[in-house]
Residue, then its C-alpha position, 0 to 999 in steps of 0.5 A: x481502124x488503123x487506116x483512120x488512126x494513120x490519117x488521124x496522125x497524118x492530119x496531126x503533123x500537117x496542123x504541127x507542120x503549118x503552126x510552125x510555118x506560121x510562127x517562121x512568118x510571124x518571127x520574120x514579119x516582126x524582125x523586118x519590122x524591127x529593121x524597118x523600123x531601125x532604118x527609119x528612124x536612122x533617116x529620120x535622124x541624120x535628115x534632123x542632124x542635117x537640117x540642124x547643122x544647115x540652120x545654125x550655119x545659116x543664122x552664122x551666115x546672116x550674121x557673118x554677112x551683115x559684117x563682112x567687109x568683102x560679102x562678095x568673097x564671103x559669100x563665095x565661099x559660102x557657095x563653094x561649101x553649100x556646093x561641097x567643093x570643100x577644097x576650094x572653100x578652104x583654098x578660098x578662105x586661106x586667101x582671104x586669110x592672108x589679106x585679113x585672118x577673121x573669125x569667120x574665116x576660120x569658122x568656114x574653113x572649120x565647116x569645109x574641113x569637118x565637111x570633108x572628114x579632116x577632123x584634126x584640121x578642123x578642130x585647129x580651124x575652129x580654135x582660131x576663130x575661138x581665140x579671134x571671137x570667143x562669143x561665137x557659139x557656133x564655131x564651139x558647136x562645130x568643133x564639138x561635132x568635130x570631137x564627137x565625129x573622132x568619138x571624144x564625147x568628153x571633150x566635146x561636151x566640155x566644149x559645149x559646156x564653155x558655149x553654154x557659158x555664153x549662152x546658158x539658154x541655148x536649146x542646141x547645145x543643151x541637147x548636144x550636151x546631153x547626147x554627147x554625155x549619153x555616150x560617155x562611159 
């Protein structure tokens, strides 16, 4: 009697033993989801802010092209950023700059030095070509993205909110208003 009452016992732990072996798996099978998940979703996220980004700097481009005087130089420059030779582009467009300051030059100097983490230089970049076009939605979006990249969220929806003065419609900046305002405290 006492062997079975042993063996009874032992079949007791060894069930114990493997419930707790199969809630490990599961806990862990669930947080690898979770961080799965997480990774995923930032992927997505930074792909949309990209092809984002890309769409609103190729409707300027069009524009910008369309009036530019010198396309040739323009769409150097154009190159220069699309090839992430920032640098370059900026030392392309302070030449362009000395001959003839646009606000388009500005806007691209802005897009090389945000491009290339120089926040404080791109939000000067991006208030000149404010004050040379004050229409341009673009260059306060950008500039927006500036401030919110140094986590001046707002500020950076006060930016947006001036652009929305001129464009009160605007999908893009209506949602970039909302994200900036999610983050202030």
């Amino acid at each position: 009697m006492r062997e079975s009452r042993h063996i009874e016992l032992n079949t007791n732990n060894n069930q114990e033993k493997e419930k707790i072996i199969n809630y490990k798996i599961i806990i862990w099978s669930v947080f690898l989801f979770l961080i799965l998940t997480i990774g995923i979703f930032l992927i997505l996220y930074v792909d949309y802010r990209n092809k984002e980004n890309k769409n609103i700097i190729n409707e300027f481009n069009k524009g910008v092209l369309s009036e530019s005087k010198n396309n040739s130089d323009m769409q150097n420059i154009i190159n220069l950023i699309n090839t992430q030779k920032y640098d370059e582009a900026i030392i392309a467009t302070d030449k362009q700059i000395e001959q003839q300051p646009t606000a388009a030059l500005y806007f691209y100097k802005g897009i090389a030095y945000l491009n290339s983490g120089r926040y404080e230089k791109c939000i000067d970049a991006y208030n000149k070509s404010i004050e040379l076009n004050p229409n341009n939605i673009y260059a306060y979006l950008n500039k927006a993205d500036c401030l919110a990249d140094l986590e001046n969220y707002k500020e950076a929806a006060s930016v947006i909110d001036q652009a929305l003065a001129i464009d009160p419609g605007n999908n893009i900046l209506l949602n970039k208003k909302t994200i900036f305002e999610s983050y202030i405290k």
